[in-house]
N, C-alpha and C positions, 0 to 999 in steps of 0.2 A: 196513647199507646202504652198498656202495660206489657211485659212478663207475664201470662199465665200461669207458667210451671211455677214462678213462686209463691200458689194458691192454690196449685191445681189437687183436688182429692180423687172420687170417682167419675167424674164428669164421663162419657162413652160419646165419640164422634162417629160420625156419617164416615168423615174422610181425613187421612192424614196425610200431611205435606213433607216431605223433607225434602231441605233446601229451603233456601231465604234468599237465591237469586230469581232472576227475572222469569225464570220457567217456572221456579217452585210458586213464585210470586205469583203470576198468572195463573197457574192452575188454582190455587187458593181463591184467589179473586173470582173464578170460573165457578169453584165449588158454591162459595158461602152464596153468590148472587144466582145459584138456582135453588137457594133454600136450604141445599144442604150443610147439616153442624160439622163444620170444618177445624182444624188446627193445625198449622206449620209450626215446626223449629227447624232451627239452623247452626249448628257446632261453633259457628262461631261469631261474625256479624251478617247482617243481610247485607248484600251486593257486595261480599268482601274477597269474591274470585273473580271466577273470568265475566261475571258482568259490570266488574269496574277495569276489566281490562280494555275496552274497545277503541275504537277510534273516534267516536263521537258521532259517529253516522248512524243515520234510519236509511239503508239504502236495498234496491231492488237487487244489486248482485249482480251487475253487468258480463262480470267476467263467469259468470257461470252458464254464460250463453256457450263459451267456447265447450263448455262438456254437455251441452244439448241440454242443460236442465230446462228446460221451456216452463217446467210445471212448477218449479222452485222458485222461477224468479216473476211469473206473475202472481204467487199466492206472496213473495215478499213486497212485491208493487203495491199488493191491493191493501196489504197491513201496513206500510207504511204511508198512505193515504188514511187506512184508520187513525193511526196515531197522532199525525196531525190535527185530527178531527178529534179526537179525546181527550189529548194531552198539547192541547195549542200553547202553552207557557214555556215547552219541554222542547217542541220539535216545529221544526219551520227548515221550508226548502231553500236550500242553499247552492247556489252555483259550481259547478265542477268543470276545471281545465284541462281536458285531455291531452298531452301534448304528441305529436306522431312527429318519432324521428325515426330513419335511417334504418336503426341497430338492428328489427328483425321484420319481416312479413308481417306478425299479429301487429307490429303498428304501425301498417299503412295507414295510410288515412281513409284508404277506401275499405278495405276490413274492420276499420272501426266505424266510418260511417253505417255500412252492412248492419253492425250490432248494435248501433244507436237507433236506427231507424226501427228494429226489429224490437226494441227498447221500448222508444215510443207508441210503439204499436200494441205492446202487451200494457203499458199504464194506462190504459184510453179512458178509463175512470181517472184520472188524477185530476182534474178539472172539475169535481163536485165534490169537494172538501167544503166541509160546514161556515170555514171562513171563505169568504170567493178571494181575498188577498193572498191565499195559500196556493193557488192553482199556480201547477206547473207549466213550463212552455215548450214545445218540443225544441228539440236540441239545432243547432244552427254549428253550420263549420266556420271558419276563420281561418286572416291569411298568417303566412308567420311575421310580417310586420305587425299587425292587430297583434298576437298573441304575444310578442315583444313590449306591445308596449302595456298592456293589461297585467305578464307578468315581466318586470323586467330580470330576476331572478334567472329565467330559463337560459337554457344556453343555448345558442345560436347557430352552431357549427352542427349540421346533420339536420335540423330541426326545419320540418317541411309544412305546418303548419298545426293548426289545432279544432278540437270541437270542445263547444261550450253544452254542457248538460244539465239536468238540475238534479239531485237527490236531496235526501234532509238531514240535516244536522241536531245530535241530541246533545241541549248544553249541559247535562249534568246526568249520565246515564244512571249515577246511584240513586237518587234524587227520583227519575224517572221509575226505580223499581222498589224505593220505597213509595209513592203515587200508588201505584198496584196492591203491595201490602194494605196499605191504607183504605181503600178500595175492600179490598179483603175485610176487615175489620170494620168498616164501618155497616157491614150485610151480616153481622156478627161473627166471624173468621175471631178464634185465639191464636196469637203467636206469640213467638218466644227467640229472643237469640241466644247465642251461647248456651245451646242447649244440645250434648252431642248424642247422636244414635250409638250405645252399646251393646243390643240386639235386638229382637222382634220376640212379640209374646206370640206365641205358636201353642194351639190345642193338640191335640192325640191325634188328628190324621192330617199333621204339621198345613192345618191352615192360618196363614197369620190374623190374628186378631190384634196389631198395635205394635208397638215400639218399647223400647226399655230402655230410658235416656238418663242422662248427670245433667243437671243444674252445674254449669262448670266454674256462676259466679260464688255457689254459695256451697257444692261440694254435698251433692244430695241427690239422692236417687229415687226415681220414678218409673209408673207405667203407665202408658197415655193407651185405651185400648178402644179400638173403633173395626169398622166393619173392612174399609179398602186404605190402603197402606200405597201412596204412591212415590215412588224413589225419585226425584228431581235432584240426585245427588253431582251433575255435571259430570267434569273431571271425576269424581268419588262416585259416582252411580257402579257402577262393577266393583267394587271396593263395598260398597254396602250392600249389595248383591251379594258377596260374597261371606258376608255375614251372616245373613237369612240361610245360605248355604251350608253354615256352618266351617266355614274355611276354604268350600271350593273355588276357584278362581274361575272368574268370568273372560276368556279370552276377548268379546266382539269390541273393545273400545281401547281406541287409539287415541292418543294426548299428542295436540300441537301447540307449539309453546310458537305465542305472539309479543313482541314488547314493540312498548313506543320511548320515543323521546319527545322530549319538550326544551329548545332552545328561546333565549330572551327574544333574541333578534326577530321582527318579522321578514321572514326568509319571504315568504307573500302573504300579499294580502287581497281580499273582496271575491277572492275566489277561492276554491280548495285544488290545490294544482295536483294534478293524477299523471303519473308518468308510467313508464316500462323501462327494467335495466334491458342490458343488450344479451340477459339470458332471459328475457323476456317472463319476469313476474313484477306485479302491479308496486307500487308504495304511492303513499299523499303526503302531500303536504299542506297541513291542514291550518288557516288560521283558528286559533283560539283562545283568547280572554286577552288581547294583542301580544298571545305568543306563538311561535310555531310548533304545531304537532306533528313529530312526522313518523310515521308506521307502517305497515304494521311487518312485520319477520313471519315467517309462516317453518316452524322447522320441528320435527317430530320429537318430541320428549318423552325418553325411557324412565324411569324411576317412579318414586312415590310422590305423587300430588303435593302431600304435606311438605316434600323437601326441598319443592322448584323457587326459585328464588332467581332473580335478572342477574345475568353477570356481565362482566366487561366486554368478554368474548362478540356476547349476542349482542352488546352494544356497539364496537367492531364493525361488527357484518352488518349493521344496516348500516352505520356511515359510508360504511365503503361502498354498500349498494346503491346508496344515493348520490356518493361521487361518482361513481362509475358511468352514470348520466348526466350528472350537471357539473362534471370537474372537479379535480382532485383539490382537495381544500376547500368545497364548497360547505360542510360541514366540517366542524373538527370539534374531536370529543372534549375539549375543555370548554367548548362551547354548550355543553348539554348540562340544564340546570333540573333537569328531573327527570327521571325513568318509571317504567311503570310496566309492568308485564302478567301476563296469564297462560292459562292454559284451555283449549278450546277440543273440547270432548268429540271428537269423530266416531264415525261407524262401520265407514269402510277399508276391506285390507285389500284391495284389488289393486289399488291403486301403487305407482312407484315411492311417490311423495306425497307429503300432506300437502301440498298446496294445489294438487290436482284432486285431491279428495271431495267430498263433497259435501255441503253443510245440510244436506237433509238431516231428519230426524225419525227415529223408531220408537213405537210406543209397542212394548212387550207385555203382552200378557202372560206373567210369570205360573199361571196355573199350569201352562206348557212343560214348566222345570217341579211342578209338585207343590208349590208354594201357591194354592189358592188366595185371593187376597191381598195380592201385591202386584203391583204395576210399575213398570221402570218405565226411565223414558231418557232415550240417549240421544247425542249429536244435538243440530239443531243451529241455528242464529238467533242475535238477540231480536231481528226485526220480528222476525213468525213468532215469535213465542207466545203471544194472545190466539193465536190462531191454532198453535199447539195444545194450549191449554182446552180450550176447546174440543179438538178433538178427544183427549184424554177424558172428558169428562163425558163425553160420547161413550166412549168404550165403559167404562163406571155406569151409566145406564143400562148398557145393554147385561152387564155383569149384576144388576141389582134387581130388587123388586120396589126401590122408593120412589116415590113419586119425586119428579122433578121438576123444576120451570126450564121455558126454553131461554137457550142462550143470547145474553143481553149484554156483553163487555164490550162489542163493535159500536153499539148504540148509545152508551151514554158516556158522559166527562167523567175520566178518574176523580178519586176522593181531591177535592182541593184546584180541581183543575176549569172549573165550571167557568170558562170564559168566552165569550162569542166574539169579540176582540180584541188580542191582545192590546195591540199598540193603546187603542184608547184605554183600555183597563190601566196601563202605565199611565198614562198621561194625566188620568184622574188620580191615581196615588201621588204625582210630584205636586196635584191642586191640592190633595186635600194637605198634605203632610209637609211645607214648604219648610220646618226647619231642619229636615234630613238634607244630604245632599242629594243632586241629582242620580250620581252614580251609583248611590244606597239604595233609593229605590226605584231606580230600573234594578239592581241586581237581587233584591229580594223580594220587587212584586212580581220576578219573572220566576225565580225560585222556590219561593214559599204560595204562588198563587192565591186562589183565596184564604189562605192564612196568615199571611203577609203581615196585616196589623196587628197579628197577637205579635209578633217579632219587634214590631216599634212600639206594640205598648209596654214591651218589656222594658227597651231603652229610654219610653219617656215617663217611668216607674223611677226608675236608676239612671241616671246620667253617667255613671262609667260604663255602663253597659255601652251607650250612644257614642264610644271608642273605633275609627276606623280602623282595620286590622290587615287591611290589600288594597293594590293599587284602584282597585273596581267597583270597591264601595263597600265590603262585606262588614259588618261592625259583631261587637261579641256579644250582644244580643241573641245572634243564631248560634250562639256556645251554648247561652242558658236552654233555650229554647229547644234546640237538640237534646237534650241532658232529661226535660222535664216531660217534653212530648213526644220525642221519637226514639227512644228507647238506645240512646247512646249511653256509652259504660265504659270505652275507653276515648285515651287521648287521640288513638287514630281515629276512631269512630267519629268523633267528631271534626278533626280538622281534612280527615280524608274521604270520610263518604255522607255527611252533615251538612258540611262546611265544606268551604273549594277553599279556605286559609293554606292548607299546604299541597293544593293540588297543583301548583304550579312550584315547589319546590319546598324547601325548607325556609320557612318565613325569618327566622331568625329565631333567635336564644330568648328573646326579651317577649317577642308574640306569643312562643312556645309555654314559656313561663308564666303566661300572664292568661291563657288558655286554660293550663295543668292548674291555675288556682283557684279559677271558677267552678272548675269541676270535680276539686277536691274538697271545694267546700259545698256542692250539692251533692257531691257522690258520697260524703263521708269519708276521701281517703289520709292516711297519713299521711308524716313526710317519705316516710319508705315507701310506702306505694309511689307517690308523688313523683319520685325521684324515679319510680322502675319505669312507668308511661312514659316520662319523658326520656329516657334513655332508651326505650325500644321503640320508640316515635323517632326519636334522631336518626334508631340506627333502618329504620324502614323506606326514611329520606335522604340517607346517605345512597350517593353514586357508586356503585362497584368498581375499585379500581381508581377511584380519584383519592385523595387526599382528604383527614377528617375537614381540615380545614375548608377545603375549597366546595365539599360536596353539603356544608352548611353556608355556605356565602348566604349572605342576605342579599337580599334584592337591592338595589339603587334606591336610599331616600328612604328607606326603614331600617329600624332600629333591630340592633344585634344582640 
């Protein structure tokens, strides 16, 4: 993976991306793989908003049954069945514990039976997944002793019983959307991060013909200029709208701010526990990498994109919402060893709340607003977004005269992901490679898929490299290897959307250090830069409202 923009001269694309998350991503992938000369940038890293916000789920959207979206959540059912099938490394079905107590109607258990069955009924493909160990099962109820002792976490009082479900789990959604990228680029797609939109090249009867961006590593200005100009800007799509507009403001998009936490403790485990507070909105509790994730907050945010940052408040409000069902004290905020929040671009104002809103998605033909040549595309979830892109690239035919191929993203394995087995694919890496540990590679033949050996042939090059660096196996190997193949430039890039190193917290002083020097001596930085990463790295893992000290604790049994 290079940078194009730091080579780019007059090259002229078919189609231009902005954005470098999982939409922008998808549509790129959509473009290059029907032939057309494609290129993405992204202002800053790829997957570095709200598609590294999520919960870790590939899931159908159960709860979108309650506002009749029928149509939303089997077009989410049937892609997350693709993805499975695409991305077998990425996403595998994972267990859900419904729990139904007391506190309102919507969680009877026969109201939630109603929507599970009705669930079941809209996946009826989920049983011809290319792996047959992937097939889902329909959902089965339980009594509250069984769900007692499955989670013993839950609390008891009110608690009438439960339903066991299946959805899928994505273990590293950045991971997942650079896959896509990659994807992109390997059908010939240029991209670029850190590359920001400063305006659109527009001819005399203001049709856009391209973009007019900054190199923001290197402090250098460009035109990248093509025929369809597609805005994938998420949260920022009306904000660069509003550029092409010349200043006027896009009223249709509304920003809901979601954060998670992550406690050490497993709160549960073998299943992902799905509950209702007693004002009747969803949270999980999700195992992950044997820590608990629990999310998501669904609350409307006013301001500038650029300025949304997690705060203690919204860390607050979901303990409480999560005591509020399972007992007070059942989390407590010194217990929260990482935060992580986003914002999730909606489309509708009809609604009271954002959490009654809806995650569909609009693809705008901005010829409508006078801006031939540019296409927006707003709201959305991360599971549709191959299915998005798709569409999008439909509309771009119909607006074109180029020949195109038909669309092929449902059908084949992302770049890197070409596996008909997982589990055995693993199995044969701990044969071939017996001086790694076990835990090294399951975590990086699961991560780096078919690229996996270039990873260990780094560390069996350099023996510092072959350094464990997390409890799960991760070694600094995948520092270099980020740095030299996927287009990592800083020290979060790498330990946040690269690397899972500090997705479970702040690894310590000594990991952070020892990270920042690998990549100061591949990146070329000084000690001044050196020092800036790692002080804006600490201060991105620092907890809102804790203590410096405490919101860097190291983990148990690593080094500070």
């Amino acid at each position: 993976m290079d940078r194009f923009i730091e080579n780019h001269a007059d090259e002229r694309f078919d189609v231009i991306v902005i954005g470098g998350g999982i939409t922008g991503a998808s549509v790129a992938y959509d473009a290059a793989s029907r032939g057309l000369k494609t290129a993405l940038v992204e202002k800053k890293d790829f997957s570095g908003a709200t598609s590294s916000a999520t919960s870790k789920l590939i899931h159908g959207g159960l709860r979108y049954l309650a506002n009749m979206e029928f149509s939303l959540v089997r077009e989410s059912l049937k892609e997350r069945k693709i993805l499975e099938d695409i991305a077998p490394n990425f996403v595998y079905p994972f267990p859900m514990l419904m729990t139904h107590y007391k506190s309102t109607l919507k969680n009877s258990k026969w109201i939630i039976k109603a929507g599970l069955t009705l669930y079941d009924i809209l996946s009826y493909d989920r049983g011809s997944t290319w792996d047959k160990s992937k097939k889902i099962p329909l959902h089965k109820t339980i009594s509250t002793k069984k769900a007692l002792e499955m989670q013993p976490c839950l609390k008891e009082q009110g608690l009438t019983g439960a339903s066991i479900f299946y959805d899928c789990m994505s273990i590293f959604p950045e991971r997942l959307t650079l896959a896509f990228i990659r994807s992109a680029i390997a059908f010939g797609a240029k991209v670029s991060n850190y590359t920001k939109v400063d305006g659109f090249v527009l001819d005399d009867s203001n049709r856009v013909g391209g973009v007019k961006v900054t190199d923001v590593l290197n402090d250098t200005q460009h035109e990248i200029r093509g025929d369809i100009t597609i805005n994938c800007g998420g949260p920022w799509a009306d904000i660069i709208l509003g550029v092409a507009k010349k200043g006027e403001v896009n009223e249709t998009l509304r920003r809901s701010e979601g954060i998670h936490i992550i406690t050490e403790q497993k709160v549960c485990d073998g299943s992902v526990v799905a509950s209702m507070t007693p004002k009747g909105r969803h949270f999980f509790l999700i195992p992950w990498r044997g820590h608990t994730l629990i999310g998501t907050t669904d609350k409307e945010y006013v301001g500038s994109p650029d300025e949304y940052r997690v705060t203690k408040e919204s860390i607050v409000e979901l303990i409480d919402e999560v005591n509020s069902t399972f007992g007070e004290g059942f989390i407590k905020f010194e217990e929260v060893k990482h935060t992580y929040g986003g914002l999730r671009p909606l489309v509708e104002e009809q609604t009271e709340g954002t959490y009654e809103s809806s995650r569909k998605y609009e693809i705008y033909d901005n010829a409508e607003d006078g801006l031939e040549g540019l296409i927006t595309v707003e709201g959305g979830k991360y599971t549709t977004s191959r299915n998005l892109a798709q569409k999008v690239m439909d509309l771009v035919w119909q607006k074109t005269s180029k020949p195109m191929g038909q669309a092929i993203t449902a059908m084949r394995y992302l770049n890197g992901c070409e596996i008909r087995d997982i589990k055995t694919f693993i199995e044969e890496a701990k044969r071939k490679h017996p001086r790694f540990g076990a835990g090294t590679l399951e975590y990086v033949a699961r991560h780096y898929g078919n690229e996996y050996e270039k990873v260990l042939g780094i560390a069996e090059k350099d023996k510092k490299y072959a350094q464990v660096v997390t409890h799960d196996g991760e070694i600094l190997a995948e520092v270099v290897y980020a740095i030299r193949h996927e287009m990592a430039r800083s020290l979060s890039d790498i330990v946040l959307r690269r690397t899972g190193i500090a997705t479970l917290g702040n690894p310590g002083d000594d990991i952070l250090r020892e990270v920042a020097a690998i990549a100061a001596e591949e990146l070329g930085w000084d000690e001044g830069r050196k020092a800036r990463e790692l002080k804006d790295t600490a201060g991105l893992l620092a907890i809102p409202g804790m203590g410096a000290e405490s919101g860097a604790e190291a983990k148990p049994g690593r080094k500070r």
